[in-house]
Each structure stands twice: as C-alpha cells, then as structure tokens.
N, CA, C and O atoms as a DFTB+ gen file, in Angstrom:
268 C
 N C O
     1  1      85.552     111.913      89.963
     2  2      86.097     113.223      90.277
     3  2      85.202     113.851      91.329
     4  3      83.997     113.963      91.108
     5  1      85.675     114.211      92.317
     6  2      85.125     114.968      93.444
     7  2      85.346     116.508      94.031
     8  3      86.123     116.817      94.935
     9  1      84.573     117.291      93.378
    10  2      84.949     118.869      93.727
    11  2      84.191     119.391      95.116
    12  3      83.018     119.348      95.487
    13  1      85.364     119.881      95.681
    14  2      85.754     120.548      97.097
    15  2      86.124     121.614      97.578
    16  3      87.318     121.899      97.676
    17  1      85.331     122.256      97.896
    18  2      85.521     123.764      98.049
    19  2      85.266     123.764      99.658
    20  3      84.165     123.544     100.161
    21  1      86.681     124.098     100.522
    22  2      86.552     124.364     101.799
    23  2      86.596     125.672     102.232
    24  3      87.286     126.415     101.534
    25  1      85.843     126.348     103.561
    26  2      86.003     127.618     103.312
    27  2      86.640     127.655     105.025
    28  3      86.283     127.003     106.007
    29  1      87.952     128.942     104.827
    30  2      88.508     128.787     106.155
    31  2      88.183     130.183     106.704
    32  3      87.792     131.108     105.992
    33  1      88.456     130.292     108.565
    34  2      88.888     131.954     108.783
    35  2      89.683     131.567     109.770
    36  3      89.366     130.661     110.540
    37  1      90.666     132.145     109.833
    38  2      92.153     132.336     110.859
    39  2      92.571     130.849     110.773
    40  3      92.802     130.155     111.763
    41  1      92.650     130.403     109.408
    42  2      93.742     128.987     109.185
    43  2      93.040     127.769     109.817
    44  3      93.684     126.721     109.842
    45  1      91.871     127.783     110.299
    46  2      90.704     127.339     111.136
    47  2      89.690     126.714     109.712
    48  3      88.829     127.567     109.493
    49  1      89.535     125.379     108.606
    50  2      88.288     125.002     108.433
    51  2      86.753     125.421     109.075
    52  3      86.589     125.323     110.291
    53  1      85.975     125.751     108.458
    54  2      84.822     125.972     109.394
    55  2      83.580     125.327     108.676
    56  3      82.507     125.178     109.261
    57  1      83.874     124.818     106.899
    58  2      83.060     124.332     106.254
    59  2      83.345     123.904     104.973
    60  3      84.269     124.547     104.475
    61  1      82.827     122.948     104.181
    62  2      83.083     122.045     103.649
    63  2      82.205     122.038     102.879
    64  3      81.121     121.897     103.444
    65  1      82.124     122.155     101.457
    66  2      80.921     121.787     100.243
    67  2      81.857     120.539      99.815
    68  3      83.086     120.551      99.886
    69  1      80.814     119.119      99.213
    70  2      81.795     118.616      98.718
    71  2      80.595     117.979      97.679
    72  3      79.418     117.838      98.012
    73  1      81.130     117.648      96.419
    74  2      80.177     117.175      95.473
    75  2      79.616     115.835      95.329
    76  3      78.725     115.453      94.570
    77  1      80.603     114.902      96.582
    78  2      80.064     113.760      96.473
    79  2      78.716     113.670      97.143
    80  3      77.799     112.924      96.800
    81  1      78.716     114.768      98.429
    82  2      77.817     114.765      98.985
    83  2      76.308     115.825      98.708
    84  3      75.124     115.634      98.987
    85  1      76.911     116.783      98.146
    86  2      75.567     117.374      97.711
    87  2      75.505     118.727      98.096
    88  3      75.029     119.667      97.461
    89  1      76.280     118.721      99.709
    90  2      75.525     119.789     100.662
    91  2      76.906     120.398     101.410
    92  3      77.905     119.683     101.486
    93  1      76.902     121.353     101.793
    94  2      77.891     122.064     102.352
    95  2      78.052     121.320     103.883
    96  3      76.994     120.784     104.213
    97  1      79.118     121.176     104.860
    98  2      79.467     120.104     106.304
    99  2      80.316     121.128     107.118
   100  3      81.437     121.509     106.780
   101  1      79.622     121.535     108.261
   102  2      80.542     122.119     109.064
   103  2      81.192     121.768     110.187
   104  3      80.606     121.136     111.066
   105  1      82.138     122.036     110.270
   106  2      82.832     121.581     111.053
   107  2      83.238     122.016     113.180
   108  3      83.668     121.444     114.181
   109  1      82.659     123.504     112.702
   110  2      82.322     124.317     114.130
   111  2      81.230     125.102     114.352
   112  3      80.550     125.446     113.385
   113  1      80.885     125.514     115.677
   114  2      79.893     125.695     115.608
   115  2      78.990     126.522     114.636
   116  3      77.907     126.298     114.096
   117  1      80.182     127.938     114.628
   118  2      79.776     128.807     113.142
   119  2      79.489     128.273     111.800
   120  3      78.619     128.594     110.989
   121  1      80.688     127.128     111.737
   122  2      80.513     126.446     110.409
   123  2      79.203     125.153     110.245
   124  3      79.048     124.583     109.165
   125  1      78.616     124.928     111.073
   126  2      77.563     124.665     111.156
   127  2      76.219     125.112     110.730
   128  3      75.249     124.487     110.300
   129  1      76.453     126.521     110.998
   130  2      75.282     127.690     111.090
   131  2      75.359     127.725     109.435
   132  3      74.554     127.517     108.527
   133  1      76.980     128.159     109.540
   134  2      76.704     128.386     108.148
   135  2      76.440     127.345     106.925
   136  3      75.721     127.705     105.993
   137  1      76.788     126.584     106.933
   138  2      76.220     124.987     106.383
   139  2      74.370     125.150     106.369
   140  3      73.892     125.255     105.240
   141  1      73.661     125.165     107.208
   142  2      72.931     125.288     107.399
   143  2      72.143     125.962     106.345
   144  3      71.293     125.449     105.616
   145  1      72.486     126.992     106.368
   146  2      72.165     128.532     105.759
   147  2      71.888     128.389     104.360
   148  3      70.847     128.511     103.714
   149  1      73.804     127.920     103.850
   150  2      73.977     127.428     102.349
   151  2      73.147     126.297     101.931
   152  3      72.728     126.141     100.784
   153  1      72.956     125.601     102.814
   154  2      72.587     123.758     101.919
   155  2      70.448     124.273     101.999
   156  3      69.490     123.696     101.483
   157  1      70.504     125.446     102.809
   158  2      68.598     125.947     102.932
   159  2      68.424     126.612     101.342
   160  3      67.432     126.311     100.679
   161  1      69.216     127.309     100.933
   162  2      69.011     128.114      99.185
   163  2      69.852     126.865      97.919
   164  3      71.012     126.528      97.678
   165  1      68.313     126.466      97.321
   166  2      68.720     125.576      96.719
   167  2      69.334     126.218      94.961
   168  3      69.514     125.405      94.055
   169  1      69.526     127.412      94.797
   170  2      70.022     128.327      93.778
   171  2      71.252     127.740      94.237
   172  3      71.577     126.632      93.812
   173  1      72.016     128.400      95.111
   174  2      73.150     128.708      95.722
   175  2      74.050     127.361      95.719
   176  3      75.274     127.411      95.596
   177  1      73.159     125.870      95.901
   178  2      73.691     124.511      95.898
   179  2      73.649     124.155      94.665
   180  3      74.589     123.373      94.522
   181  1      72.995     124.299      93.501
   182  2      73.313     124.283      92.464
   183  2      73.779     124.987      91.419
   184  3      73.672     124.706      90.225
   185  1      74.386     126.067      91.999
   186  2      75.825     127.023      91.549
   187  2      77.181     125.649      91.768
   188  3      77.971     125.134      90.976
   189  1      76.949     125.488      92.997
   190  2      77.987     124.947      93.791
   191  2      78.235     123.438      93.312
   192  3      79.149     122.688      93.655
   193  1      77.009     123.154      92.285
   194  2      77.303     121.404      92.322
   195  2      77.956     121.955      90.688
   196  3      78.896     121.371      90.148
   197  1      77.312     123.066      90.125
   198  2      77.635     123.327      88.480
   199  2      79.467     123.227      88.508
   200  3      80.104     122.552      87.700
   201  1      80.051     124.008      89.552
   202  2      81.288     124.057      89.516
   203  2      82.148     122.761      89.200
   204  3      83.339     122.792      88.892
   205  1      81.451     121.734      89.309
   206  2      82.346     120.563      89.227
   207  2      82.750     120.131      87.667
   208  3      83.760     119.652      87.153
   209  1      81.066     120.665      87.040
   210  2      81.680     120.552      85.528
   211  2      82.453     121.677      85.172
   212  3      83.331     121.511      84.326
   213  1      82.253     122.990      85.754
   214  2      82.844     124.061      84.927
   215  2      84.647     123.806      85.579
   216  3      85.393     123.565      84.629
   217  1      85.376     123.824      86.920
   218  2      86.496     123.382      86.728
   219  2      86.960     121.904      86.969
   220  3      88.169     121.834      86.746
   221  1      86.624     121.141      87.206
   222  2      86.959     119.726      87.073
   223  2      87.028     119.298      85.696
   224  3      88.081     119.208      85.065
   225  1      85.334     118.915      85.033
   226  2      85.170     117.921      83.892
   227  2      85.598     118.692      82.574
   228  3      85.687     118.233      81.436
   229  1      85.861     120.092      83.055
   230  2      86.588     120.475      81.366
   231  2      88.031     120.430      81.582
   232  3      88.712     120.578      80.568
   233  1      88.618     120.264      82.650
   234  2      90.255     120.385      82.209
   235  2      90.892     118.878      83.175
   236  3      92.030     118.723      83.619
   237  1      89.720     117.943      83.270
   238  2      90.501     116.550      83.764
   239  2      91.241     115.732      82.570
   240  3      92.281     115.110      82.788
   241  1      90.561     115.785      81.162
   242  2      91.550     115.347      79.880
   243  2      93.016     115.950      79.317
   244  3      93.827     115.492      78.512
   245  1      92.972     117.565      80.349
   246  2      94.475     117.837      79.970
   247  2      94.695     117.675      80.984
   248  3      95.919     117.710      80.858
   249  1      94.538     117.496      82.072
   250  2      95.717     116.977      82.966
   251  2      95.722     115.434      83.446
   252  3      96.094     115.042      84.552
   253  1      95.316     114.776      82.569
   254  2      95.512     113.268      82.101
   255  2      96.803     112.923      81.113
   256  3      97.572     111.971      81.247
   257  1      96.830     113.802      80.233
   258  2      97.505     113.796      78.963
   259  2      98.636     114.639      79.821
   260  3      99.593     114.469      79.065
   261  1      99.036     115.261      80.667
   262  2     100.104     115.834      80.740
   263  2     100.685     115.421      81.853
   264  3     101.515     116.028      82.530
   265  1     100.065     113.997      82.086
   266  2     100.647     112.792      83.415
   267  2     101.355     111.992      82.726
   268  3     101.918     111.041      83.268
C-alpha cells in the first residue's frame, strides 16, 4: 500500500509526498522549493509517513471485503 498526498494550485501539480519514498518531489520550480522546505522538518515528515497507517492500514480490510 502506497500513500500519496499531491498538493496542487490552479489544476497545476507542484508536489508530491509519497510513502514509498519517504520525502515530499516537486515537480516545478515552486514545488521544488517547497519539497525542499517539507522533506528539511523532520516532525512534519513523520506526520506525513504516520498518515499511511492512520488512512490506508486501518480501512484496507474493509475495502477488501467489500471487493
């Protein structure tokens, strides 16, 4: 299971957390900066990695069972 939180402005990607990888990925120049910024506060990256158990690994057995 891989949790993905992309963040957009004007329908435009600009950055990318993804849990396989660890660290937030930007995609422009802003989203770069900001990548940067996020993946420097290591609080803030492990908020971001916690999310995978809090919505992924608690509700992947009901939506197994309701496939």
């Amino acid at each position: 299971i891989e949790y993905i939180r992309s963040v957009y402005y004007n329908k435009v990607e600009y950055a990318r957390f993804s849990s396989s990888l660890g660290k937030y990925v930007g995609f422009t120049e802003f989203g770069l900066k900001q990548a940067d910024y996020w993946n420097s506060d290591a609080a803030y990256l492990a908020q971001e990695k916690a999310a995978k158990e809090t919505y992924c690994l608690t509700t992947v057995d009901i939506d197994h069972r309701n496939i």
